[in-house]
N, CA, C and O atoms as a Tripos MOL2 file, in Angstrom:
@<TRIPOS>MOLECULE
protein
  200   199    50     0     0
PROTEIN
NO_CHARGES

@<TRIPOS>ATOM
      1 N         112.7550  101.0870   89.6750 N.3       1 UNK1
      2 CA        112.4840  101.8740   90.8630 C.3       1 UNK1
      3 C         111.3440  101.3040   91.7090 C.2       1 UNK1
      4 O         110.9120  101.7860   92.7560 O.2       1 UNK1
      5 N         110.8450   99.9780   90.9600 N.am      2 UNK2
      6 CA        109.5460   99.7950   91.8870 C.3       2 UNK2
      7 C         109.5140   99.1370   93.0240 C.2       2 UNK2
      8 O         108.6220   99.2200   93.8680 O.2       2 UNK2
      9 N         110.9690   98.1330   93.0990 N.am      3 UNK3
     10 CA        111.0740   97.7390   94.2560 C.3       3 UNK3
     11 C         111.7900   98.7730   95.0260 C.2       3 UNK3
     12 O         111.5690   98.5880   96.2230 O.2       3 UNK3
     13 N         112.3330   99.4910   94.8830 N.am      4 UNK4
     14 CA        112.7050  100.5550   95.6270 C.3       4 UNK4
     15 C         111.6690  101.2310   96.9490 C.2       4 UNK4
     16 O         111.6980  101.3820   98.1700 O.2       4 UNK4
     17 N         110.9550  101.4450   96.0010 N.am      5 UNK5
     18 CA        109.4860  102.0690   96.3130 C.3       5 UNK5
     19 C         108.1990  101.2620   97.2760 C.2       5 UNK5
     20 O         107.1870  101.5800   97.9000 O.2       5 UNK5
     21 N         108.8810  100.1890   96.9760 N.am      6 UNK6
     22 CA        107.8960   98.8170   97.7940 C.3       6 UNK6
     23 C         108.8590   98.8080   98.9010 C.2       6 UNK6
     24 O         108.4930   99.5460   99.8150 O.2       6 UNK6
     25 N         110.0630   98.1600   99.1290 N.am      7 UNK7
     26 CA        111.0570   98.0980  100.0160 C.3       7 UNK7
     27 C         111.1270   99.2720  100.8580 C.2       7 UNK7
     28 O         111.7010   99.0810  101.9300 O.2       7 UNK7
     29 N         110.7170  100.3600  100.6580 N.am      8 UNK8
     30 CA        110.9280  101.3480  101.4770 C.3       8 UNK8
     31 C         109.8320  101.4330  102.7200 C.2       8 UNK8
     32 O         109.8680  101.5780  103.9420 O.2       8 UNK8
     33 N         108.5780  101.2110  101.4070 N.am      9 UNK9
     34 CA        107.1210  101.6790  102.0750 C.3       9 UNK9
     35 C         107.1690  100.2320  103.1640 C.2       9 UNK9
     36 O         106.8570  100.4250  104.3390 O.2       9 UNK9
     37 N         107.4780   99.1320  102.8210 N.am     10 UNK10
     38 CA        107.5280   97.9080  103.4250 C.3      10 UNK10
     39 C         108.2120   98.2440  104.8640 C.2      10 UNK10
     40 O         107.7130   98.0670  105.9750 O.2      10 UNK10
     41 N         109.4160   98.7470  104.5590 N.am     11 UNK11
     42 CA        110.2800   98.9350  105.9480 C.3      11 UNK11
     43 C         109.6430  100.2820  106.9990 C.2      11 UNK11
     44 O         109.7460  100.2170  108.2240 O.2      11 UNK11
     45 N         109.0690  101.3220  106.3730 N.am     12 UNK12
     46 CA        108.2840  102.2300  107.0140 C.3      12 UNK12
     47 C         106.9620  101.5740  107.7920 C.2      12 UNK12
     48 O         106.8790  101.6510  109.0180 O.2      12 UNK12
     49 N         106.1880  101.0830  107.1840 N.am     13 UNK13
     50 CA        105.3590  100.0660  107.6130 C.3      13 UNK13
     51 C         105.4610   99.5690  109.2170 C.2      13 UNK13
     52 O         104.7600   99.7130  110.2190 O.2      13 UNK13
     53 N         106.8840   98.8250  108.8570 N.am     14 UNK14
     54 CA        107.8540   97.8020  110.0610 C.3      14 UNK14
     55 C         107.9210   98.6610  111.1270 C.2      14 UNK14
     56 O         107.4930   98.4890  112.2680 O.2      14 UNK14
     57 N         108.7250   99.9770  110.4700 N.am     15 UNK15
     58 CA        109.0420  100.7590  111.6940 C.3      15 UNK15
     59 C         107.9030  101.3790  112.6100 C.2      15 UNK15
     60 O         108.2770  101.7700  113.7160 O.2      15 UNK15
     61 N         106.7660  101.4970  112.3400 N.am     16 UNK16
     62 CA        105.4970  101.9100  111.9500 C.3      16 UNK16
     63 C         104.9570  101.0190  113.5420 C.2      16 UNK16
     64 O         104.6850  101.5160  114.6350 O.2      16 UNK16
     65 N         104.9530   99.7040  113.1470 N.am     17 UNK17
     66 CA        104.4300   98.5460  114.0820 C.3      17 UNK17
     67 C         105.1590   98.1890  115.0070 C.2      17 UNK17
     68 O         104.7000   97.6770  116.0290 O.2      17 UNK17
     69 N         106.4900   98.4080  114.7990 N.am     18 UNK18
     70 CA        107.4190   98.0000  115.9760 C.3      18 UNK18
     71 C         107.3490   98.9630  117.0950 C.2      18 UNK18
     72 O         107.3320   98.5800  118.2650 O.2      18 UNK18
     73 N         107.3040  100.3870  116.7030 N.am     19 UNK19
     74 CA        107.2860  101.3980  117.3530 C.3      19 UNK19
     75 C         105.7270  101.2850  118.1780 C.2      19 UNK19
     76 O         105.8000  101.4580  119.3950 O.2      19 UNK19
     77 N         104.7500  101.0910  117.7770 N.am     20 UNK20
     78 CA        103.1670  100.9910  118.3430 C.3      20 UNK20
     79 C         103.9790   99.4470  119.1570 C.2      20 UNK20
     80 O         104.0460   99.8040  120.3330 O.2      20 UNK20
     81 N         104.3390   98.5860  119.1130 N.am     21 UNK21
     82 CA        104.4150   97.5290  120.1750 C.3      21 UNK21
     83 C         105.5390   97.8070  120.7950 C.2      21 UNK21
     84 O         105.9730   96.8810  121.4810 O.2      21 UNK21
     85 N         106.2160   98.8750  120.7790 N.am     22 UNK22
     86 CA        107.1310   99.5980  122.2980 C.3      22 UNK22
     87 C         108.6400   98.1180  121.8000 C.2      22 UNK22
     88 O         109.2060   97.5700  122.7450 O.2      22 UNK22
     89 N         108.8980   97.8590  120.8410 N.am     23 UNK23
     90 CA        109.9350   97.4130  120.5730 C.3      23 UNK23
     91 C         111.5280   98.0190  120.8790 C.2      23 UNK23
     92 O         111.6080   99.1070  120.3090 O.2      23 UNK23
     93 N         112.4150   97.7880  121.3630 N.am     24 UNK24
     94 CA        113.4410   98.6890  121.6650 C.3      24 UNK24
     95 C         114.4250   98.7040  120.7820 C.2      24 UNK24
     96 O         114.9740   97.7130  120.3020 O.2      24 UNK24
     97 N         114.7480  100.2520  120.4740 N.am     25 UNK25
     98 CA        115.8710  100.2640  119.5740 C.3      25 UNK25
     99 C         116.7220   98.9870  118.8910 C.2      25 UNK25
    100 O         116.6710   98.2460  117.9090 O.2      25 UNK25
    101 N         117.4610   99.2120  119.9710 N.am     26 UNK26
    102 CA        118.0080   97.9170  119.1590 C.3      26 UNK26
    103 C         117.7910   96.6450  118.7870 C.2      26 UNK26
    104 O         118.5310   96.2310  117.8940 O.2      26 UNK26
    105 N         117.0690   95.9830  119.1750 N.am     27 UNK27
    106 CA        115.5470   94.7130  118.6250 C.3      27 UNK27
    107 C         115.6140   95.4430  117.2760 C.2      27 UNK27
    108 O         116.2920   94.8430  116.4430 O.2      27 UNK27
    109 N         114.9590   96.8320  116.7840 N.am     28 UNK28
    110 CA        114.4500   96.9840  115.5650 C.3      28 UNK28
    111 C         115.8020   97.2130  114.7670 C.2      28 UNK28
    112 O         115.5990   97.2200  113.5530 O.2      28 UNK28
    113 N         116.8420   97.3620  115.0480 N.am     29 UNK29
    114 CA        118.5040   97.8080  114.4250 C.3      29 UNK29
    115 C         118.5680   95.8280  113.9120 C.2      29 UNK29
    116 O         118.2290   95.3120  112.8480 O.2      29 UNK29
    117 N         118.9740   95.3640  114.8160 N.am     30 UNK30
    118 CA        118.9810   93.7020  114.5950 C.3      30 UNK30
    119 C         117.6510   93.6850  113.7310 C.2      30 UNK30
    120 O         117.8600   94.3430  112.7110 O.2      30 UNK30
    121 N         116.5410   93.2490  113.7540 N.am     31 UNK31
    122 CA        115.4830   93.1770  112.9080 C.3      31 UNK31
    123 C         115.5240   93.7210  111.2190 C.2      31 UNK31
    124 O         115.1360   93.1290  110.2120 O.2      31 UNK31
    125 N         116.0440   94.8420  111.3430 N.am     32 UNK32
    126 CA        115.9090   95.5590  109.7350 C.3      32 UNK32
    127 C         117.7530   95.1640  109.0490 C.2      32 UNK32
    128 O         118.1210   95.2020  107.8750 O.2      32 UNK32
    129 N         118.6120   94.7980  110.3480 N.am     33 UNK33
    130 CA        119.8440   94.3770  109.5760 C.3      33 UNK33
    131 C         119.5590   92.4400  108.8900 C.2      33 UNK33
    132 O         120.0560   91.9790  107.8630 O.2      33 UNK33
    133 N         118.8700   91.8920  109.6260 N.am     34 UNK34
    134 CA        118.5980   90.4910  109.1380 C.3      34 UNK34
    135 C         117.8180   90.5390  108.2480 C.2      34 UNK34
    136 O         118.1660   89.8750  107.2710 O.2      34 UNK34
    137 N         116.5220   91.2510  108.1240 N.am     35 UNK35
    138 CA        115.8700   92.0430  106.5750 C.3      35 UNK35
    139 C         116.5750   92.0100  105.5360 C.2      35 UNK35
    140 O         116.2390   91.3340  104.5640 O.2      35 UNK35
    141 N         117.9750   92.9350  105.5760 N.am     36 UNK36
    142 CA        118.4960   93.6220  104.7880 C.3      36 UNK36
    143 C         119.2100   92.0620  103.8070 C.2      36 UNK36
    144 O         119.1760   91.6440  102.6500 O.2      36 UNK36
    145 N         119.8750   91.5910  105.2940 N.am     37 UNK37
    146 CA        120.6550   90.3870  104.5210 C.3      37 UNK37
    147 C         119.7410   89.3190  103.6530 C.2      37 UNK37
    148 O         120.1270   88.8490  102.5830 O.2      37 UNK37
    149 N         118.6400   89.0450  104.1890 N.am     38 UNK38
    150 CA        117.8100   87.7830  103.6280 C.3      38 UNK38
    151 C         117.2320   88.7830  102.4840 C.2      38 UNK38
    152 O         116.9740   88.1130  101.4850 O.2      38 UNK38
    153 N         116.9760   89.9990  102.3160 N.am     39 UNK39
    154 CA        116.7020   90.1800  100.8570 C.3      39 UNK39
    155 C         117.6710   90.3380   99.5480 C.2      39 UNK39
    156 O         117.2930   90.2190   98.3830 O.2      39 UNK39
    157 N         119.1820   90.6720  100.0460 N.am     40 UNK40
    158 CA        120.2300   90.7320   99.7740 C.3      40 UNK40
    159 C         120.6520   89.2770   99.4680 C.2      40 UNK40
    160 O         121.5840   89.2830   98.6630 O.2      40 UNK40
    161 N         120.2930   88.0770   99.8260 N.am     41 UNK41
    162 CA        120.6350   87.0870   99.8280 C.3      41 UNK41
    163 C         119.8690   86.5510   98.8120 C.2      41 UNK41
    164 O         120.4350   86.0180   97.8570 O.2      41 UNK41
    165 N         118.3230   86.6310   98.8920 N.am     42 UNK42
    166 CA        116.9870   86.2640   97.8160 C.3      42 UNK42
    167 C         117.3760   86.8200   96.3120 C.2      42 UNK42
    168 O         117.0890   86.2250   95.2730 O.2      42 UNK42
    169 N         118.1660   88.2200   96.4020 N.am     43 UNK43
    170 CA        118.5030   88.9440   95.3860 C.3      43 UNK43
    171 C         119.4210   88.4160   94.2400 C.2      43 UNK43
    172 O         119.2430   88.1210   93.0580 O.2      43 UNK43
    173 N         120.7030   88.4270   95.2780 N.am     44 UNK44
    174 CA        121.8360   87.7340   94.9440 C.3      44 UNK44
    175 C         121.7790   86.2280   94.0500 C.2      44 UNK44
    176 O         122.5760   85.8150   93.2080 O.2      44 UNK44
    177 N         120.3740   85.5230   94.6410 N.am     45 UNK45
    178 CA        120.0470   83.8450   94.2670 C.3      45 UNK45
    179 C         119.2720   84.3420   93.0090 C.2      45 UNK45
    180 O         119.7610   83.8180   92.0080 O.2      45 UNK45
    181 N         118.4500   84.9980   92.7740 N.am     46 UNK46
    182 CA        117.8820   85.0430   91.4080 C.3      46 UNK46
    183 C         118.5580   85.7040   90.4860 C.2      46 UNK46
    184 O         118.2300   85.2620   89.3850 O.2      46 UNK46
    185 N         119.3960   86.6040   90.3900 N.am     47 UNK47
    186 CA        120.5970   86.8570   89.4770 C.3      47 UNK47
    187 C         121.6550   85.5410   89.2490 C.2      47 UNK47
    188 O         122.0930   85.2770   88.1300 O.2      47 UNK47
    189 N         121.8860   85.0200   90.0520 N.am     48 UNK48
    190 CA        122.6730   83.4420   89.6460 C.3      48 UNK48
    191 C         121.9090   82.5580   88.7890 C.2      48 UNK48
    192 O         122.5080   81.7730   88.0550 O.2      48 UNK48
    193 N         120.4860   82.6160   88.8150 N.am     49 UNK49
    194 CA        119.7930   81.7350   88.2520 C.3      49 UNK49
    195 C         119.1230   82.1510   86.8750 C.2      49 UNK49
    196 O         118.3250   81.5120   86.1890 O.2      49 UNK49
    197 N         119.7130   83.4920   86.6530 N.am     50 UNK50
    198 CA        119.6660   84.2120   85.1420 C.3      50 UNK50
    199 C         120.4470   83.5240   84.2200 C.2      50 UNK50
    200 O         120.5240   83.9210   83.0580 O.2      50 UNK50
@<TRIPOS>BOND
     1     1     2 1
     2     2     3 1
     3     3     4 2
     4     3     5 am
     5     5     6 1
     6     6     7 1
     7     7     8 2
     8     7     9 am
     9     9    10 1
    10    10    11 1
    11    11    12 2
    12    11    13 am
    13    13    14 1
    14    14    15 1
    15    15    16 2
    16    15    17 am
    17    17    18 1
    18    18    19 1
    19    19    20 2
    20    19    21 am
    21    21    22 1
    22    22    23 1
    23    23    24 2
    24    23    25 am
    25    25    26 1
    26    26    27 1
    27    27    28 2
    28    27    29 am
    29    29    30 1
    30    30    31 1
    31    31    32 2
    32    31    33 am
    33    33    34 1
    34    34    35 1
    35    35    36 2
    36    35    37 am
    37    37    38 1
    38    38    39 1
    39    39    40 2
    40    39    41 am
    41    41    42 1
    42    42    43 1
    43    43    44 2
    44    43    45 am
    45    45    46 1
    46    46    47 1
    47    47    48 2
    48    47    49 am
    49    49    50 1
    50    50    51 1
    51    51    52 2
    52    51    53 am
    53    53    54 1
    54    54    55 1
    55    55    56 2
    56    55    57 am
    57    57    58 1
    58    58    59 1
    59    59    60 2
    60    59    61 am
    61    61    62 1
    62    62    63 1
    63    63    64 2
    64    63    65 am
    65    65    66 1
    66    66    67 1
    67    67    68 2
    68    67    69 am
    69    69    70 1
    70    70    71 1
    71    71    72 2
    72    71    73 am
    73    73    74 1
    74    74    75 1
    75    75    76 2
    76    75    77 am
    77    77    78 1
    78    78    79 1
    79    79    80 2
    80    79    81 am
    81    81    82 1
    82    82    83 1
    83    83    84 2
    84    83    85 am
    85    85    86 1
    86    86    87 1
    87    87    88 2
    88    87    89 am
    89    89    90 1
    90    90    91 1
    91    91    92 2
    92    91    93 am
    93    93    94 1
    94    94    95 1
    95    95    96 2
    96    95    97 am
    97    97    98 1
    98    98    99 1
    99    99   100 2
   100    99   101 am
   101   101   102 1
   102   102   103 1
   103   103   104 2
   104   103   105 am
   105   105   106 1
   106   106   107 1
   107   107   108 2
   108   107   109 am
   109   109   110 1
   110   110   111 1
   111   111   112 2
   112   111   113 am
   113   113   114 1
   114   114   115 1
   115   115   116 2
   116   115   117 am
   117   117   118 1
   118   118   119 1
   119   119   120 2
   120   119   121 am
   121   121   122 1
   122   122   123 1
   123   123   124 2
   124   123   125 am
   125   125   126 1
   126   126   127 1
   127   127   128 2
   128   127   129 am
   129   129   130 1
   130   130   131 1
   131   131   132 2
   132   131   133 am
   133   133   134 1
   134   134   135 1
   135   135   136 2
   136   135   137 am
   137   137   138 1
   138   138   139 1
   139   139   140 2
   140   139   141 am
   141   141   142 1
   142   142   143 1
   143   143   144 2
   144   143   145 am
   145   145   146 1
   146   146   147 1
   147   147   148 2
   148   147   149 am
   149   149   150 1
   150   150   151 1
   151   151   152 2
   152   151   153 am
   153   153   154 1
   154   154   155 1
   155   155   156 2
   156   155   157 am
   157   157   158 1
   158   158   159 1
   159   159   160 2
   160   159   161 am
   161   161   162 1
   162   162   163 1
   163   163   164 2
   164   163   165 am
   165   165   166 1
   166   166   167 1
   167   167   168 2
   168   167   169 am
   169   169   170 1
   170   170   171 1
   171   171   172 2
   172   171   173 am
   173   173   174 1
   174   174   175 1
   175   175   176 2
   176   175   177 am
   177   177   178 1
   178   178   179 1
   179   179   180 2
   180   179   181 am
   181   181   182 1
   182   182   183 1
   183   183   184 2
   184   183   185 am
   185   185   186 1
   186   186   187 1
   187   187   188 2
   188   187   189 am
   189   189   190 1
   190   190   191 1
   191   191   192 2
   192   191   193 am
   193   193   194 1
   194   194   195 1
   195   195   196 2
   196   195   197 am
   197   197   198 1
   198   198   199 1
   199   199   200 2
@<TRIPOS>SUBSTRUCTURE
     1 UNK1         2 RESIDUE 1 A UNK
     2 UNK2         6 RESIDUE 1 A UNK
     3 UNK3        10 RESIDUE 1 A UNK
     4 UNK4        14 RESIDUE 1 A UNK
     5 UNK5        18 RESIDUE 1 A UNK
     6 UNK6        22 RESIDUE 1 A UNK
     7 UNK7        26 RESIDUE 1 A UNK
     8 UNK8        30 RESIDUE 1 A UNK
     9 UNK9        34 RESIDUE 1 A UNK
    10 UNK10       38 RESIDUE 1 A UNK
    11 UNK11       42 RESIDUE 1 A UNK
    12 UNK12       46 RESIDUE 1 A UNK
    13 UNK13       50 RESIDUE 1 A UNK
    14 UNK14       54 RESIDUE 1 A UNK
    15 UNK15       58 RESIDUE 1 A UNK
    16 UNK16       62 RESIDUE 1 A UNK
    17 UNK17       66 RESIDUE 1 A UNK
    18 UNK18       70 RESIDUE 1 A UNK
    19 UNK19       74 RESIDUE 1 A UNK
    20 UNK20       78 RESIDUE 1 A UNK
    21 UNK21       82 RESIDUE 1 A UNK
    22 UNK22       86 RESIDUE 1 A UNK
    23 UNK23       90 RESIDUE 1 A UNK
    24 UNK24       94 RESIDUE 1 A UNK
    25 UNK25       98 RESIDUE 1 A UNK
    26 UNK26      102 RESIDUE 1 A UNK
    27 UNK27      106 RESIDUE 1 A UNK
    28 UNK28      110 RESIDUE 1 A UNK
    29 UNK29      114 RESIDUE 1 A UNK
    30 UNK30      118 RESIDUE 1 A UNK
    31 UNK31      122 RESIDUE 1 A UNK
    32 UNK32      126 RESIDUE 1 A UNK
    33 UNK33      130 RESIDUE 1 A UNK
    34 UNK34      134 RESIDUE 1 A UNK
    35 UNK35      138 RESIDUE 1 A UNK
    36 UNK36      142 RESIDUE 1 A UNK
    37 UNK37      146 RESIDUE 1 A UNK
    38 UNK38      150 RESIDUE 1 A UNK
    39 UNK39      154 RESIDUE 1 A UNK
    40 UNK40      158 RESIDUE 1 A UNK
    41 UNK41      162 RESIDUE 1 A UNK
    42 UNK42      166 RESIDUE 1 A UNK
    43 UNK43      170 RESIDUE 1 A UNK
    44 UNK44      174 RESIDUE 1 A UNK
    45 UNK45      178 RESIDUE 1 A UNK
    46 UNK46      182 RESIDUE 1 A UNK
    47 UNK47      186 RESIDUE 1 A UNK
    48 UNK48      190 RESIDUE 1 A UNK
    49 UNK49      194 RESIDUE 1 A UNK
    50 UNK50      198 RESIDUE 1 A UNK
């Protein structure tokens, strides 16, 4: 659960700073979907290497 718990607070954070620099919706939709994949991707590579 701990990356759960990190990953969340991490992305709250994001939303946190994007929102204080007037970022627009969809900038932050694109932004947290390329997130999603490159940690999904980092994930995916260290389970192969088990």
């Amino acid at each position: 659960y701990t990356g759960t718990i990190i990953g969340a607070l991490i992305l709250t954070v994001l939303t946190t700073l994007l929102t204080i620099l007037q970022m627009p919706e969809g900038a932050r939709r694109i932004l947290f979907g390329l997130i999603v994949l490159f940690v999904t991707a980092a994930y995916l590579r260290i389970i192969e290497d088990r």
